[in-house]
N, C-alpha and C positions, 0 to 999 in steps of 0.2 A: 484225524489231522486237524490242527488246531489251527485256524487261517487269524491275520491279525488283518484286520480290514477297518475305517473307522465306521458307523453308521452313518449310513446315507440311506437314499432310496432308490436309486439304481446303481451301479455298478458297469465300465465299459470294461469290455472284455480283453483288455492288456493289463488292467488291474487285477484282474479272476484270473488271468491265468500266471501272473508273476506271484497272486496270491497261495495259489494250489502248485506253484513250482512246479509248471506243466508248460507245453506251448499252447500255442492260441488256436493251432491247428487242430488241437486234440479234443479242444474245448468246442469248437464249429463239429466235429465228427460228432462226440458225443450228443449234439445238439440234435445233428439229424438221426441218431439211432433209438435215442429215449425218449420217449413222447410226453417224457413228464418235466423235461426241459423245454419253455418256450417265451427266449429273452424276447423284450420287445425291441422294435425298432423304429429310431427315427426315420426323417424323410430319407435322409444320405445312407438308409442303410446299416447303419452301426447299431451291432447289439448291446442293448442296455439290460442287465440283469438285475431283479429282486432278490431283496434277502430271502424269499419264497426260492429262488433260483439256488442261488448259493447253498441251501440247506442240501436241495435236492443233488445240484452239485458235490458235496459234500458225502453223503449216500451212494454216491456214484462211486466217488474215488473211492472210500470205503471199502464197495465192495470188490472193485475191479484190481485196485491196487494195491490195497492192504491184505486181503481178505484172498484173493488171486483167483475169483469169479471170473468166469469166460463172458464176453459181453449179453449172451442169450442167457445165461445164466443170470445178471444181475435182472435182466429185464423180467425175467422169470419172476424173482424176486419184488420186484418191486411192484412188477401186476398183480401176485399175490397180497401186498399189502403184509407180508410177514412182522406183524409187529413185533417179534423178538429181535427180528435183525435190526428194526429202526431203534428198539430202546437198546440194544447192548450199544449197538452206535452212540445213542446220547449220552452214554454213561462214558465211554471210553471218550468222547468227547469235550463231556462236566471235569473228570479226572486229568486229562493235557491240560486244561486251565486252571486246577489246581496246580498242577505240578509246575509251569510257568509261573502263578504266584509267587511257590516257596521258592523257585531257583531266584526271584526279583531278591526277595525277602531276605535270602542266604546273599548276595549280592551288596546287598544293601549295609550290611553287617560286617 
């Protein structure tokens, strides 16, 4: 899934979840179930996420929603450190933002 975010250095969590076209609900759950999610938070509470986050976020949907992994299954996954699954990710990931170029491109034309 190809998120368009601009860079920054955190990210609040109505922007991550309108970004992954998710609720914000889904995005707090996944929080407490993946240990390798952990936004930080200011005084009031609000979580602020890393593009370190979003990656892992990213990996998440992946495998849970693309991929249709039961959630002990991604976590499986991801405590394994499977690096196959994280590079076909960054490839399928590198190729959405080709193909987003060429659709500008053919647009543009």
């Amino acid at each position: 899934m190809f998120i368009d975010l601009p860079e920054k250095r955190y990210y609040k969590i109505g922007e991550v979840a309108q970004a992954f076209n998710v609720n914000t609900s889904l995005i707090r759950f996944w929080e407490n179930e993946f240990v390798v999610l952990k936004p930080k938070k200011n005084k009031k509470g609000n979580r602020l996420f890393t593009p370190e986050d979003l990656k892992n976020l990213q990996l998440i949907y992946f495998l849970v929603k693309e991929k249709g992994f039961t959630l002990e299954g991604a976590k499986n996954k991801l405590k394994e450190g499977s690096d196959k699954i994280v590079s076909n990710h960054k490839i399928i990931l590198r190729l959405e933002e080709i193909k987003n170029e060429l659709i500008q491109i053919k647009n543009q034309l």
